[in-house]
PDB file with SEQRES, HELIX, SHEET and CRYST1 records, atoms N, CA, C and O in Angstrom:
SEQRES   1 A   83  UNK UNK UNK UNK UNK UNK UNK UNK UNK UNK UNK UNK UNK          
SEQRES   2 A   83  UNK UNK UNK UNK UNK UNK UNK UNK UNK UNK UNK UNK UNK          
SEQRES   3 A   83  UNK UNK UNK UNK UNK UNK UNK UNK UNK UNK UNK UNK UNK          
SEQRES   4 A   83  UNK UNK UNK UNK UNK UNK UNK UNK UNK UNK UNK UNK UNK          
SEQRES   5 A   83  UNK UNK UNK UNK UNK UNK UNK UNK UNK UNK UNK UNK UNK          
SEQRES   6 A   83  UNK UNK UNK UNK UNK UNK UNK UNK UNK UNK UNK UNK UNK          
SEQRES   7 A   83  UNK UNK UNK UNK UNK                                          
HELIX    1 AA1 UNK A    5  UNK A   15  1                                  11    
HELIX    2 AA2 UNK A   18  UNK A   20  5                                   3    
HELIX    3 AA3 UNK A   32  UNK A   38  1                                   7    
HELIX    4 AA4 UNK A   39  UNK A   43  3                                   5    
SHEET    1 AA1 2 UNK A  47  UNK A  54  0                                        
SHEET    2 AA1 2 UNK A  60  UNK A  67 -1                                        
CRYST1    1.000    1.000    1.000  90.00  90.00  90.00 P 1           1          
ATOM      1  N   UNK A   1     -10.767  13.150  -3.564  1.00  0.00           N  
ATOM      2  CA  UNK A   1     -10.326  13.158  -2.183  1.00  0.00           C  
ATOM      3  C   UNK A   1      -8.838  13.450  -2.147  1.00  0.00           C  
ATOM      4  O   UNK A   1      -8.079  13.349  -3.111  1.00  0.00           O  
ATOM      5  N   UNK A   2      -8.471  13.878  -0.741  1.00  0.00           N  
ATOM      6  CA  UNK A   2      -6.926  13.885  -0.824  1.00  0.00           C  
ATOM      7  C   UNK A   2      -6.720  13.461   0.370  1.00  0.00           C  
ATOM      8  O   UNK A   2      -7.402  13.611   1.384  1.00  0.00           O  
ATOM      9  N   UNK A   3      -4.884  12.449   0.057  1.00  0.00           N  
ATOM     10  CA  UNK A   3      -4.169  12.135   0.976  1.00  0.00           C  
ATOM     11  C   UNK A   3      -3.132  12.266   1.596  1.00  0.00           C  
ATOM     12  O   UNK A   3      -2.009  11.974   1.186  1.00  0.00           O  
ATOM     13  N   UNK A   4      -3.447  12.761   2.742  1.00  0.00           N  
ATOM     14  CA  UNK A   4      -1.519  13.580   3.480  1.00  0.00           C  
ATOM     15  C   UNK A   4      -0.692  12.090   3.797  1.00  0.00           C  
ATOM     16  O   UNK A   4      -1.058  10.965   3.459  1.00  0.00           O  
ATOM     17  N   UNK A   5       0.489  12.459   4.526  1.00  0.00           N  
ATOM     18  CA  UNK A   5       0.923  11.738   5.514  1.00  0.00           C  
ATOM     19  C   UNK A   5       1.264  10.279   5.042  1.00  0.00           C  
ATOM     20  O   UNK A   5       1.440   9.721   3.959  1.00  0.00           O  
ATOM     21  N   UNK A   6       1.273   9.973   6.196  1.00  0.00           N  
ATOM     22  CA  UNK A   6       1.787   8.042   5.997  1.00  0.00           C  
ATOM     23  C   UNK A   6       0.731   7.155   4.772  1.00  0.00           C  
ATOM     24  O   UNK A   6       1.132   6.252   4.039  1.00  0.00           O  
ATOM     25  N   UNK A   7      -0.439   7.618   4.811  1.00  0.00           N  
ATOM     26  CA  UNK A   7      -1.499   6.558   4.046  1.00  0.00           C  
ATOM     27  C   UNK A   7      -0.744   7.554   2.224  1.00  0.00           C  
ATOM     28  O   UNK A   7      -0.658   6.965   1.146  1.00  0.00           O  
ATOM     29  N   UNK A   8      -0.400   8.829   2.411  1.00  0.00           N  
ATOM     30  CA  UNK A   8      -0.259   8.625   0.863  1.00  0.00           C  
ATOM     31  C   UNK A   8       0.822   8.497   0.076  1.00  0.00           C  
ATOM     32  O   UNK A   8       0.834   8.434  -1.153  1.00  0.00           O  
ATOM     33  N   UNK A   9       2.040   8.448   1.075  1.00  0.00           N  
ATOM     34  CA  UNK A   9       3.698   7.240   1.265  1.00  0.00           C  
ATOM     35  C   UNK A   9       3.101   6.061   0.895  1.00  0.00           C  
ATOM     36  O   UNK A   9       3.697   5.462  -0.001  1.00  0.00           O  
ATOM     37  N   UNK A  10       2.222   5.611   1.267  1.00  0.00           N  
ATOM     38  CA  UNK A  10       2.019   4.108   1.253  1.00  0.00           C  
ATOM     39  C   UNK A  10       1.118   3.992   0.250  1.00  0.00           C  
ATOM     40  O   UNK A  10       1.137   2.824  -0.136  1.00  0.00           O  
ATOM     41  N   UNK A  11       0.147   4.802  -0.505  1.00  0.00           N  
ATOM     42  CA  UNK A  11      -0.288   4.844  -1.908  1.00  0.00           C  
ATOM     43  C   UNK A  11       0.624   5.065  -2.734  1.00  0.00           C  
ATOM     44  O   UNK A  11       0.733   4.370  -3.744  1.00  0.00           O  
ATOM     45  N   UNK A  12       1.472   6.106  -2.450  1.00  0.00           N  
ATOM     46  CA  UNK A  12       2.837   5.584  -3.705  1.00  0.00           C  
ATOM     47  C   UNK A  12       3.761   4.581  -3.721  1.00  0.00           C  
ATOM     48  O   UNK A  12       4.219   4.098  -4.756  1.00  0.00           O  
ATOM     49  N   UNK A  13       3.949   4.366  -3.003  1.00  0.00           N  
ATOM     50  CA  UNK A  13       4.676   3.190  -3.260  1.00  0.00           C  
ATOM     51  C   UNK A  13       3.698   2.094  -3.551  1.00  0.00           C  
ATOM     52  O   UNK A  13       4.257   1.000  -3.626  1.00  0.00           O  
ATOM     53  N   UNK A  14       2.394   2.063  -3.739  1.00  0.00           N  
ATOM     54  CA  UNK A  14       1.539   0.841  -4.106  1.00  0.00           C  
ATOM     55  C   UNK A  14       1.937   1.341  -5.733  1.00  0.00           C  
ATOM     56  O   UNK A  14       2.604   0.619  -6.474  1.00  0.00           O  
ATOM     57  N   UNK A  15       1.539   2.365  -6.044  1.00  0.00           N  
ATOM     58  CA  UNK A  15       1.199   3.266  -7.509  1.00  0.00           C  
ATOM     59  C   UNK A  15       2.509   2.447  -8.083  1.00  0.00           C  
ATOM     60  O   UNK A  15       2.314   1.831  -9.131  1.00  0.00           O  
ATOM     61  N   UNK A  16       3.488   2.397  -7.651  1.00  0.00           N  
ATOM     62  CA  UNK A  16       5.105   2.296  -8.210  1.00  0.00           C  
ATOM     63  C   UNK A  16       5.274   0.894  -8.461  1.00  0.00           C  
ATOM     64  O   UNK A  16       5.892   0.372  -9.389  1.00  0.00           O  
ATOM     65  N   UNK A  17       4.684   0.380  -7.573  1.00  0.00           N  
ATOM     66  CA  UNK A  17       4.980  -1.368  -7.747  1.00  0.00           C  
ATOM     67  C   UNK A  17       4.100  -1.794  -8.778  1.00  0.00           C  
ATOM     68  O   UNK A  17       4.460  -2.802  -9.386  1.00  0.00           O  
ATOM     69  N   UNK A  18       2.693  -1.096  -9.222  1.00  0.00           N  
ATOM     70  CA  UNK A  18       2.312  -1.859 -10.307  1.00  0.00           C  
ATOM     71  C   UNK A  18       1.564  -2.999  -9.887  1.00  0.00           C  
ATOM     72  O   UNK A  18       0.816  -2.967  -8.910  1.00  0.00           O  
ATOM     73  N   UNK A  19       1.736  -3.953 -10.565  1.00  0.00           N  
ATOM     74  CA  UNK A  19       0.865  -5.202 -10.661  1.00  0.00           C  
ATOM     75  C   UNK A  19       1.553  -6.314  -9.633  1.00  0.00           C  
ATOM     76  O   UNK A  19       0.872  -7.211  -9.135  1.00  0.00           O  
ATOM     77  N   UNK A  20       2.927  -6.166  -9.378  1.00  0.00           N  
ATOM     78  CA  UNK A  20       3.704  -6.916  -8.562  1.00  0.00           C  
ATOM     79  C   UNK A  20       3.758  -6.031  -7.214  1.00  0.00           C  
ATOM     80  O   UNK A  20       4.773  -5.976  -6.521  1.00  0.00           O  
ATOM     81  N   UNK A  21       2.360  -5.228  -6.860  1.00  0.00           N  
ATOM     82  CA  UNK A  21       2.693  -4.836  -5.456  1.00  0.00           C  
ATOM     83  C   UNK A  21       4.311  -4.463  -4.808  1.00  0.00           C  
ATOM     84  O   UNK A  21       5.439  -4.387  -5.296  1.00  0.00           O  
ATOM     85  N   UNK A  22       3.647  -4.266  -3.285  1.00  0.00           N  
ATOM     86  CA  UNK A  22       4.736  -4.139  -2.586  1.00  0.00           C  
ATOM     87  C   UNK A  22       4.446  -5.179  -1.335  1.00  0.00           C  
ATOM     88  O   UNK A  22       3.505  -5.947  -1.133  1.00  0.00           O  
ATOM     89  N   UNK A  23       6.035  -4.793  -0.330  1.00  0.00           N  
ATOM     90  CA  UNK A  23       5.849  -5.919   1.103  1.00  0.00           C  
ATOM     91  C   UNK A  23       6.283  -4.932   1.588  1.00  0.00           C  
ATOM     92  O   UNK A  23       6.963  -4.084   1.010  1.00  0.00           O  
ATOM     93  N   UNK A  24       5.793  -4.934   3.179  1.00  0.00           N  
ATOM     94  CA  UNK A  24       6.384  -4.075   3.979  1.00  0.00           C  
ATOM     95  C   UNK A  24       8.221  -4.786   4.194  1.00  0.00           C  
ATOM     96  O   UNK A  24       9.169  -4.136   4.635  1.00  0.00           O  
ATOM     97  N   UNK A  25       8.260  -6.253   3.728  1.00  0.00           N  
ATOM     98  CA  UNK A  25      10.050  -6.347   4.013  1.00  0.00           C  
ATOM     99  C   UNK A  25      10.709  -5.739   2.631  1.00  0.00           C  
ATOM    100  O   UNK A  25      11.856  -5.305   2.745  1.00  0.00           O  
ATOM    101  N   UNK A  26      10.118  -5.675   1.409  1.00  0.00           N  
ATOM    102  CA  UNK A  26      10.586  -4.806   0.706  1.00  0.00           C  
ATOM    103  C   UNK A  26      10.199  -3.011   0.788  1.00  0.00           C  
ATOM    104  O   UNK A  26      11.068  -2.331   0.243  1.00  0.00           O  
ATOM    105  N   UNK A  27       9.589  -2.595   1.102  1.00  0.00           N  
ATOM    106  CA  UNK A  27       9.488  -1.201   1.784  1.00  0.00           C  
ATOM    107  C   UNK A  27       9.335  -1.006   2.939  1.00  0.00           C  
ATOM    108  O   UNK A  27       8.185  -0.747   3.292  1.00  0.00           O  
ATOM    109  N   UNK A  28      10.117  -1.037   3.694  1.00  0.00           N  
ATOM    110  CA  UNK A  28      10.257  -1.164   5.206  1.00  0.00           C  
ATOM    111  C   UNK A  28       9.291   0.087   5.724  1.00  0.00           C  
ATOM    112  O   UNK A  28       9.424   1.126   5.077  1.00  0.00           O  
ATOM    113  N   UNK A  29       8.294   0.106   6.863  1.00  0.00           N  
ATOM    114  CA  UNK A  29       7.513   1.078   7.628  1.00  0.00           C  
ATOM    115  C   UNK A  29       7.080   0.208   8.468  1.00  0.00           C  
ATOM    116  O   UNK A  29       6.891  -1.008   8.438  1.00  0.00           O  
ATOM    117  N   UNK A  30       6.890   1.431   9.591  1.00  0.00           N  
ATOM    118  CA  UNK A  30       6.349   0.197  10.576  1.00  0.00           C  
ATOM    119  C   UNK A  30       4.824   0.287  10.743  1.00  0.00           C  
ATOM    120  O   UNK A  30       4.269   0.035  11.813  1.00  0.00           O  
ATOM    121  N   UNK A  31       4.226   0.631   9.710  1.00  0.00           N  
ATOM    122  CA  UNK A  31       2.371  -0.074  10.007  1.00  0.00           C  
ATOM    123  C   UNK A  31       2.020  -0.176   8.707  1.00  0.00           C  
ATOM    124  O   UNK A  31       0.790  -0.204   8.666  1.00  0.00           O  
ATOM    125  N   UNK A  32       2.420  -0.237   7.776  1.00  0.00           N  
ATOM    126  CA  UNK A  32       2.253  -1.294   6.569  1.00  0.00           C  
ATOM    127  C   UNK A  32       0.563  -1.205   7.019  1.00  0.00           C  
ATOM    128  O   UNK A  32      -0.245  -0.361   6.630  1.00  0.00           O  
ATOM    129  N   UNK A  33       0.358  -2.165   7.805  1.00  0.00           N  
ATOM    130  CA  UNK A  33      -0.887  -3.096   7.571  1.00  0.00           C  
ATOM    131  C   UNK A  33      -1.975  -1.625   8.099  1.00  0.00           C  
ATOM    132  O   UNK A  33      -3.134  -1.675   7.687  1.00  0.00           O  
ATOM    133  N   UNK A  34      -1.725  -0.860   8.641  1.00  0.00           N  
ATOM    134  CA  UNK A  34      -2.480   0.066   9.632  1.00  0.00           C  
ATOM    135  C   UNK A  34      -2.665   1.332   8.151  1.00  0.00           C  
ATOM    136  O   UNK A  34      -3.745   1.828   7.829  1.00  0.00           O  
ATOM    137  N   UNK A  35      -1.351   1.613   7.473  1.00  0.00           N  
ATOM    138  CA  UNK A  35      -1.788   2.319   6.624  1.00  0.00           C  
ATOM    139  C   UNK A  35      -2.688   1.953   5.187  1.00  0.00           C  
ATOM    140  O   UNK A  35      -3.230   2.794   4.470  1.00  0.00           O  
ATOM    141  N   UNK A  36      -2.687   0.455   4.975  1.00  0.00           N  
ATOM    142  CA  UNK A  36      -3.600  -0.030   3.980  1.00  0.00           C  
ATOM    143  C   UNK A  36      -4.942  -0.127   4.524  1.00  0.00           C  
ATOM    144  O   UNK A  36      -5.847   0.475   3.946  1.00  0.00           O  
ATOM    145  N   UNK A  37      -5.247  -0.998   5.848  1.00  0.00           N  
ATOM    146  CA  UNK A  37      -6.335  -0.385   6.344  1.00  0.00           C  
ATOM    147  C   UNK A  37      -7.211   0.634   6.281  1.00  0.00           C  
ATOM    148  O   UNK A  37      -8.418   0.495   6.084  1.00  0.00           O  
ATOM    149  N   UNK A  38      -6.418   2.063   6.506  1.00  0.00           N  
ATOM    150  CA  UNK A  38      -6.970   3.188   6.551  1.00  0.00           C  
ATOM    151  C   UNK A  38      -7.362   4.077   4.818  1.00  0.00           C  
ATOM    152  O   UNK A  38      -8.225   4.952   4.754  1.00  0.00           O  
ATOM    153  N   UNK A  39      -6.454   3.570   3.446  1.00  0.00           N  
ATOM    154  CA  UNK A  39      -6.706   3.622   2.276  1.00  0.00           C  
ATOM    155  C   UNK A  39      -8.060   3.149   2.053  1.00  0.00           C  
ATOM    156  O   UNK A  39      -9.061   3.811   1.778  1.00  0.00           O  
ATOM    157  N   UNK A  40      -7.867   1.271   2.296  1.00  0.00           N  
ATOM    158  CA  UNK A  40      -9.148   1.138   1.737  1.00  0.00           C  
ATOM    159  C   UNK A  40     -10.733   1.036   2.551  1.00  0.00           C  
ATOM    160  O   UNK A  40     -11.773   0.634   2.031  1.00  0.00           O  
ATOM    161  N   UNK A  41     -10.501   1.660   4.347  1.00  0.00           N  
ATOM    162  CA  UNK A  41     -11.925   1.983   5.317  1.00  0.00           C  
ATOM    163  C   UNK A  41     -12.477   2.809   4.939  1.00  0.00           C  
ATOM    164  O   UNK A  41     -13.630   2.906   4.520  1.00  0.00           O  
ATOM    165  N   UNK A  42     -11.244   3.880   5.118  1.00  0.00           N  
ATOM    166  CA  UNK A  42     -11.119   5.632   5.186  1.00  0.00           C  
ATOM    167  C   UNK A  42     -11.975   6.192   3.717  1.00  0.00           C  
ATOM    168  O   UNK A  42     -12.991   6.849   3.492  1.00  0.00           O  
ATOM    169  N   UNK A  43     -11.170   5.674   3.101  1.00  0.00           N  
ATOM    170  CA  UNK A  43     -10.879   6.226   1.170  1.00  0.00           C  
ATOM    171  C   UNK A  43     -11.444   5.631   0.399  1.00  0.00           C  
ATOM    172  O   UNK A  43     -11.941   6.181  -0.584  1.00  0.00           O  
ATOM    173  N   UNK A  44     -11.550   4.083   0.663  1.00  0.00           N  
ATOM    174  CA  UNK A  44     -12.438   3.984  -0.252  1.00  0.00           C  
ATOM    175  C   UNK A  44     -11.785   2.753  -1.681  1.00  0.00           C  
ATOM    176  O   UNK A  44     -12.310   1.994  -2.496  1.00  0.00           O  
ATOM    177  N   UNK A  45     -10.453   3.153  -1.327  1.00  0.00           N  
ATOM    178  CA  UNK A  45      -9.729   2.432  -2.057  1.00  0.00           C  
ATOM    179  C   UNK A  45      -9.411   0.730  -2.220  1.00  0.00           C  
ATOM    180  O   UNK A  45      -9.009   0.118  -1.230  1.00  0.00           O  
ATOM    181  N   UNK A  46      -9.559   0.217  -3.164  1.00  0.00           N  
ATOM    182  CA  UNK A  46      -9.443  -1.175  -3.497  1.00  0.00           C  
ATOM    183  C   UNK A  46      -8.342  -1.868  -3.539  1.00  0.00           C  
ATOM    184  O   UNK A  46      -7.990  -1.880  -4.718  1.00  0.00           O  
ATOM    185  N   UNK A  47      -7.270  -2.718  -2.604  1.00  0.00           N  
ATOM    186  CA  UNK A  47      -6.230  -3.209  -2.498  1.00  0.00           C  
ATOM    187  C   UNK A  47      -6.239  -4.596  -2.455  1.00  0.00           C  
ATOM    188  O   UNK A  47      -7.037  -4.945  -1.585  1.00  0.00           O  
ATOM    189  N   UNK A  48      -5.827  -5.341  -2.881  1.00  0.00           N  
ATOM    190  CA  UNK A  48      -5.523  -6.633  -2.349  1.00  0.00           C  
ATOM    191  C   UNK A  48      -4.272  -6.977  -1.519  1.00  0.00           C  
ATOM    192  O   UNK A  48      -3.159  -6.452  -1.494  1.00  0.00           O  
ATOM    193  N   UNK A  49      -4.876  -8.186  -0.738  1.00  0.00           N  
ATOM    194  CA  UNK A  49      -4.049  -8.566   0.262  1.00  0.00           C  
ATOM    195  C   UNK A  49      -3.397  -9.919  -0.358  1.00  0.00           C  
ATOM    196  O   UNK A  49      -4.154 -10.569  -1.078  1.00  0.00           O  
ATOM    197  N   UNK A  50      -1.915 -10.485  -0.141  1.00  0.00           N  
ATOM    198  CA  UNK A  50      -1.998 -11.693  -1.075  1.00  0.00           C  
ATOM    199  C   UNK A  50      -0.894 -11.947   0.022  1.00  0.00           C  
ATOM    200  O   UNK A  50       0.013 -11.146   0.249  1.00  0.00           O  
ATOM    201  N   UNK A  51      -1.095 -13.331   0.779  1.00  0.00           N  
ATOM    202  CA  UNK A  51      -0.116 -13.603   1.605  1.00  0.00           C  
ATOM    203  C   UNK A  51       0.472 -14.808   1.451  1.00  0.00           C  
ATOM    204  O   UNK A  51      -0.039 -15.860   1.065  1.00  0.00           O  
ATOM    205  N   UNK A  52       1.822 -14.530   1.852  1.00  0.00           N  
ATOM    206  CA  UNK A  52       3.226 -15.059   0.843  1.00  0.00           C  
ATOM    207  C   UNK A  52       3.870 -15.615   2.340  1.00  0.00           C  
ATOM    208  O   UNK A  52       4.098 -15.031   3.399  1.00  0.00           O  
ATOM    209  N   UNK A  53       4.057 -17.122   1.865  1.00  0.00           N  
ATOM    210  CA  UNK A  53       5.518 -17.945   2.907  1.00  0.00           C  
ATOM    211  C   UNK A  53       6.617 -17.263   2.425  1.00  0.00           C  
ATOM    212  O   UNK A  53       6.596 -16.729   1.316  1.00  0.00           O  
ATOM    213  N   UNK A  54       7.788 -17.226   3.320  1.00  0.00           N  
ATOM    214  CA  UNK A  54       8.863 -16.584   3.389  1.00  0.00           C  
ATOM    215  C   UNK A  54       9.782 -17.773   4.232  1.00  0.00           C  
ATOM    216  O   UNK A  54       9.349 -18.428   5.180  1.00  0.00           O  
ATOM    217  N   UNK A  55      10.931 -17.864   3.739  1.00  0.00           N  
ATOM    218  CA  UNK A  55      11.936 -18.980   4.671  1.00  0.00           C  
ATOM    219  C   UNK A  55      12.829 -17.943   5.371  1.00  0.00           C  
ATOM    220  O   UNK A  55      12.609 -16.740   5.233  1.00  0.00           O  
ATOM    221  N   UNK A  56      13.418 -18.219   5.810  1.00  0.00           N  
ATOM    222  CA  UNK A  56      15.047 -17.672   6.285  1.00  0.00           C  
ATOM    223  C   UNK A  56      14.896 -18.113   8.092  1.00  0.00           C  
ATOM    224  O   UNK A  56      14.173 -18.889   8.717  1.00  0.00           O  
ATOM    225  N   UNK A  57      15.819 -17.306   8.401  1.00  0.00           N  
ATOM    226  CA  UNK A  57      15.602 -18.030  10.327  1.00  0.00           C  
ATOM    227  C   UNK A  57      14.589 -17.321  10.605  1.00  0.00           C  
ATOM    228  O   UNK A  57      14.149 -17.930  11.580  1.00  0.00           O  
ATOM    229  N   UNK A  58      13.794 -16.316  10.407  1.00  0.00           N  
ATOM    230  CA  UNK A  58      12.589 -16.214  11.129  1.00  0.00           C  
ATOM    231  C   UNK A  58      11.487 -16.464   9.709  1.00  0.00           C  
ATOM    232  O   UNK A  58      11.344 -15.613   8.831  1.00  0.00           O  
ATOM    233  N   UNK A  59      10.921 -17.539   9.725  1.00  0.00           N  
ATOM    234  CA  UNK A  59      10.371 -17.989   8.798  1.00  0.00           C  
ATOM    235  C   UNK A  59       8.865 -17.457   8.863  1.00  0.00           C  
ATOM    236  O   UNK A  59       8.543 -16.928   9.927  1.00  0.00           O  
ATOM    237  N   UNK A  60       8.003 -17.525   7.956  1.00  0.00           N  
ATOM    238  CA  UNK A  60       6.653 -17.322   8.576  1.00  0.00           C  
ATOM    239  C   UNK A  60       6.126 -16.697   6.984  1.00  0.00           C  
ATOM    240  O   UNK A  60       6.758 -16.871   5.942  1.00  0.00           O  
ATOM    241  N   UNK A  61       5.073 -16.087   7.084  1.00  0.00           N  
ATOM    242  CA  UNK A  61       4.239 -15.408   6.507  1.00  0.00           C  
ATOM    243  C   UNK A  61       4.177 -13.821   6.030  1.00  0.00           C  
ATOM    244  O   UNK A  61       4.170 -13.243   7.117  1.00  0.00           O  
ATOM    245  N   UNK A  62       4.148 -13.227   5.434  1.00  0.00           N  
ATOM    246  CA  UNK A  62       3.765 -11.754   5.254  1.00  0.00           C  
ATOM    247  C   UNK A  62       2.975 -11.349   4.082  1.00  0.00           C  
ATOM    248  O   UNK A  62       2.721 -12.262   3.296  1.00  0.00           O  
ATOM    249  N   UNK A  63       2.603 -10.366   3.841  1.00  0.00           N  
ATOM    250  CA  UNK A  63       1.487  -9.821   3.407  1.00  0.00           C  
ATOM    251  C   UNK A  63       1.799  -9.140   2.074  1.00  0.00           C  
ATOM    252  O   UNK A  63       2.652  -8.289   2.323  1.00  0.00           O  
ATOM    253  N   UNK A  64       1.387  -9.123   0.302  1.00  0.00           N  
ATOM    254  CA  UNK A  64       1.768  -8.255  -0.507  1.00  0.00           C  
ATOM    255  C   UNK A  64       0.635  -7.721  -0.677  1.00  0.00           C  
ATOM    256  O   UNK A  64      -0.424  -8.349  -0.683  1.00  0.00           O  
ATOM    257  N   UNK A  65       0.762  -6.428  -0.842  1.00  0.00           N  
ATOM    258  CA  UNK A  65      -0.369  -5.178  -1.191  1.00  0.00           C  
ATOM    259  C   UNK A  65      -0.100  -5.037  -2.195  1.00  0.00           C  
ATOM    260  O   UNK A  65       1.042  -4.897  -2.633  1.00  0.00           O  
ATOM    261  N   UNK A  66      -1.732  -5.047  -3.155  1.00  0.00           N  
ATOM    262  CA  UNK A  66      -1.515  -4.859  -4.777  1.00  0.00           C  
ATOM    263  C   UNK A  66      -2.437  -4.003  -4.978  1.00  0.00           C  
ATOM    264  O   UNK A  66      -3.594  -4.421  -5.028  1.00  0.00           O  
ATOM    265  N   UNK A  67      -2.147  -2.449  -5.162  1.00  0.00           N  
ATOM    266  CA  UNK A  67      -3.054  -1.750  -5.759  1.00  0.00           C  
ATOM    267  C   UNK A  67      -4.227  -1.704  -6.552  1.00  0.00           C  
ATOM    268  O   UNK A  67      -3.755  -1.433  -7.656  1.00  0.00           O  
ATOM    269  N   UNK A  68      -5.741  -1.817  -6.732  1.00  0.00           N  
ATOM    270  CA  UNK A  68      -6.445  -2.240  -7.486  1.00  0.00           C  
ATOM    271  C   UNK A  68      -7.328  -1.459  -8.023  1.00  0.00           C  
ATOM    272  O   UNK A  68      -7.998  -1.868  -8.971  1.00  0.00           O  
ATOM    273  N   UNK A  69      -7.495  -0.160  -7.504  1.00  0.00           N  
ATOM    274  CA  UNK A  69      -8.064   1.472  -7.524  1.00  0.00           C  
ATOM    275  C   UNK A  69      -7.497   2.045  -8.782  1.00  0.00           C  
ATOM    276  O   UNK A  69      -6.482   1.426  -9.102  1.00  0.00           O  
ATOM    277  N   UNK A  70      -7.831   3.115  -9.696  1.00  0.00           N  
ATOM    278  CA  UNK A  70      -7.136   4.211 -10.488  1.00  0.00           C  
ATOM    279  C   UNK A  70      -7.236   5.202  -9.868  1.00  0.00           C  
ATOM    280  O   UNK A  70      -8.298   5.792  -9.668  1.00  0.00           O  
ATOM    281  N   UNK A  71      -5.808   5.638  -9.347  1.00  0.00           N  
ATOM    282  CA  UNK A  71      -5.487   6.881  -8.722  1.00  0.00           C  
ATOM    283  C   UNK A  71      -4.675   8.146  -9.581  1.00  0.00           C  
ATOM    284  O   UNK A  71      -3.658   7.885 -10.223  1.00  0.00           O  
ATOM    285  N   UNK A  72      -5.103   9.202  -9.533  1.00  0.00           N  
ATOM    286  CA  UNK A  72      -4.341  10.101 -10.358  1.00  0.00           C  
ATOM    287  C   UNK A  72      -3.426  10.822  -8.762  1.00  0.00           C  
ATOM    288  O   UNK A  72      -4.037  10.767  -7.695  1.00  0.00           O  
ATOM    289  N   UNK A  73      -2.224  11.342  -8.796  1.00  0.00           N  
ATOM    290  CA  UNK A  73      -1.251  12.018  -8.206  1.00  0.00           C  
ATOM    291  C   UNK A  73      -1.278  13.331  -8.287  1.00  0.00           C  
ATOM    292  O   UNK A  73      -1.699  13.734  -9.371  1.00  0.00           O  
ATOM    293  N   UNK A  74      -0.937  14.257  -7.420  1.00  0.00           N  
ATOM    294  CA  UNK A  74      -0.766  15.629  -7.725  1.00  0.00           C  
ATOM    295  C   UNK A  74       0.389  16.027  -8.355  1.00  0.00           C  
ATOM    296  O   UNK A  74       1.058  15.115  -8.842  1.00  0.00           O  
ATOM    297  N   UNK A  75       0.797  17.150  -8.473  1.00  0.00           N  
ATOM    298  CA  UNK A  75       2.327  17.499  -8.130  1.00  0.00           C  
ATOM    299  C   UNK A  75       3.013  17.528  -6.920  1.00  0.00           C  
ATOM    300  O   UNK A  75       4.107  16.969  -6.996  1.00  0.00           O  
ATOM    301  N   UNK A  76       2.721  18.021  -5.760  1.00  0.00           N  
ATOM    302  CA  UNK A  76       2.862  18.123  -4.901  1.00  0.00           C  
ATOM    303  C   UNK A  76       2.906  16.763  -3.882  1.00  0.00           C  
ATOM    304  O   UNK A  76       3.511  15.950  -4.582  1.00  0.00           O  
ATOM    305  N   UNK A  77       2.659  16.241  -2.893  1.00  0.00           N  
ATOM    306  CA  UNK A  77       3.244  15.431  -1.976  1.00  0.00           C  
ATOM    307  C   UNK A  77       1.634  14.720  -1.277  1.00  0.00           C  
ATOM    308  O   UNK A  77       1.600  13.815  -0.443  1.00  0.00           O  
ATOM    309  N   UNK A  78       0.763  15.215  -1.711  1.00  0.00           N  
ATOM    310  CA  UNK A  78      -0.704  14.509  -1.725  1.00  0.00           C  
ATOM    311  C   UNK A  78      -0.988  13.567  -3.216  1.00  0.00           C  
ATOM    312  O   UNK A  78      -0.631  13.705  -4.386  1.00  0.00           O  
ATOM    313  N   UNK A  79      -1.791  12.597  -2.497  1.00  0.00           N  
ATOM    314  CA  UNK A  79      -2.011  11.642  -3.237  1.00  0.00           C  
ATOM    315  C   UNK A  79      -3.672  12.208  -4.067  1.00  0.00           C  
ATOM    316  O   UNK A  79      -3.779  13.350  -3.620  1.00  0.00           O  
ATOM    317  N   UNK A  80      -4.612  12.024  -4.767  1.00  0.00           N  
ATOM    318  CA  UNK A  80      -5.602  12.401  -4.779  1.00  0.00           C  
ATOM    319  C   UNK A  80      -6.353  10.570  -5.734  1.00  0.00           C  
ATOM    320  O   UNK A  80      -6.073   9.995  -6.786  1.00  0.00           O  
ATOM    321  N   UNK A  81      -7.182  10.346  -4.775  1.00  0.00           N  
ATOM    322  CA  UNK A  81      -7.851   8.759  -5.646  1.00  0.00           C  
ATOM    323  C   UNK A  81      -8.789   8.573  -6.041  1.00  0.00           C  
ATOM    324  O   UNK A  81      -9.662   8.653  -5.177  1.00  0.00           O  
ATOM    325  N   UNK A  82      -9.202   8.295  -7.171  1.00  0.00           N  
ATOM    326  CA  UNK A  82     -10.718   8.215  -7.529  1.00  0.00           C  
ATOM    327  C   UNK A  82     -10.729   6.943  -7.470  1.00  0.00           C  
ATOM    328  O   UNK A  82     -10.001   6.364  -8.278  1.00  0.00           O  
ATOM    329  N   UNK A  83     -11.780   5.874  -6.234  1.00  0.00           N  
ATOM    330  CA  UNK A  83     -12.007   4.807  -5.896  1.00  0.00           C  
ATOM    331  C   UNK A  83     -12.880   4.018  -6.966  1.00  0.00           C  
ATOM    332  O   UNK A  83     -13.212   2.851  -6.753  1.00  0.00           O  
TER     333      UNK A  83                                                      
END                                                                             
């Protein structure tokens, strides 16, 4: 399969983080959650969700995405995943 656009920005940067994932407050975008969604509905792809307390003045909760799929990359700016 192949992936354009925002969902395969957001497969690389899963690919890059490895085993320690990513956060959308460490890779800032604004649908994080909308583009993992659509990886693993769409595609097929296997992610985990692992949600993490956070302190500071706006305290609360957020979400780490941990890649769990073997994906091979193109050269080019598409992602391509074998689920």
């Amino acid at each position: 399969m192949t992936i354009y656009g925002r969902e395969a920005w957001c497969l690389r940067r899963l690919i890059e983080a490895g085993e320690k994932g990513c956060t959308p407050i460490e890779q800032p975008a604004p649908r994080w959650s909308a583009y993992v969604h659509d990886l693993k509905h769409k595609f097929g792809i296997v992610i985990d969700t692992v949600h993490e307390a956070h302190a500071g003045p706006y305290a609360g909760n957020h979400a780490r995405y941990v890649l769990r799929s073997i994906v091979i990359l193109d050269d080019n700016e598409t992602a391509r995943a074998a689920a």
